[in-house]
N, C-alpha and C positions, 0 to 999 in steps of 0.2 A: 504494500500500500504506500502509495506518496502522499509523505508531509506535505499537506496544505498551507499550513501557518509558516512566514519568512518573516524574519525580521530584519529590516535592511535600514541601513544608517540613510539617514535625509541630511540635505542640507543645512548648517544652522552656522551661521556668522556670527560671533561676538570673542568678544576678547577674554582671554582665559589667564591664571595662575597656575602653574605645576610644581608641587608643595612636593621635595623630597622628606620624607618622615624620616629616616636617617641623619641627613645633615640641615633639615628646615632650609635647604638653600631653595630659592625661589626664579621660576622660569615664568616670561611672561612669553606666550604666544596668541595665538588668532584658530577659534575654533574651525574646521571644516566642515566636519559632520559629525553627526551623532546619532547614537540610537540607544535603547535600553542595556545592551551589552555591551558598548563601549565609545568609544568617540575617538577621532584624529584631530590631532592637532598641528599648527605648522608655528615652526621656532625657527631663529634669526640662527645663520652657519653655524657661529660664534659657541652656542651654547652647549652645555656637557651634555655627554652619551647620557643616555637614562635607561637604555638598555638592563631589562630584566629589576629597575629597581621599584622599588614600593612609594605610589603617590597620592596622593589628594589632588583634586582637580577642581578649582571655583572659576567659574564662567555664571555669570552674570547671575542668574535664581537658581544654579546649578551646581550640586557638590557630587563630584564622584569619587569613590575609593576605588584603585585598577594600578595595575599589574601594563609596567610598558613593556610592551611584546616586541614592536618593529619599527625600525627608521628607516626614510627611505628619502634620496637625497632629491632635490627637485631642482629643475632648470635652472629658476632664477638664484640659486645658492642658497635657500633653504632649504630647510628639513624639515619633512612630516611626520608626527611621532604617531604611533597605532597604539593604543589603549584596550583591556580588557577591562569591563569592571569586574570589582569585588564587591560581595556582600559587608555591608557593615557590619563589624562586632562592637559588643560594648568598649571594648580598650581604645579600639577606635575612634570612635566617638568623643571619650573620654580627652582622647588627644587630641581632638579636633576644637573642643571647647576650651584645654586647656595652652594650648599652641598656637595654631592658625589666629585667632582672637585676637593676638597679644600686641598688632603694629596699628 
């Protein structure tokens, strides 16, 4: 039997934060698209691999927990990062109100 149900990323434009939870360093990019299970982002050459690390993602009414999966280098000299989400856990959370909050 074929799956019916697709979930496929849409366009959505706004400006996004990528909050490493390890070293709180903070990346500004420009959202692509997004969907329920993850979202791409595109960041300036300049900025560090994120490859494989653990982030928080605020875009505009939008907080996602995810897991960077893929980069992938573009034309004009940016990068687009590929995002999975994660489920939020309470620790999470917890981090989120007591960290990301604090500028």
């Amino acid at each position: 039997m074929e799956e019916r149900r697709k979930i496929n990323r849409i366009e959505f434009k706004a400006d996004s934060v990528i909050v490493d939870r390890d070293s709180l360093e903070k990346i500004y990019g420009q959202v692509k698209n997004i969907s329920p299970l993850g979202m791409a982002i595109t960041v300036k050459e300049d900025a560090p691999s994120m490859i494989g690390k653990d982030v928080i993602i605020v875009a505009e009414t939008l907080i996602m927990y995810a897991d960077v999966v893929r980069e992938d280098k573009e034309e004009d000299g940016t990068r687009t990062l590929a995002f999975n989400a994660k489920r939020f856990s309470q620790d999470v959370l917890q981090y989120l109100f007591e960290h990301i909050a604090l500028d």
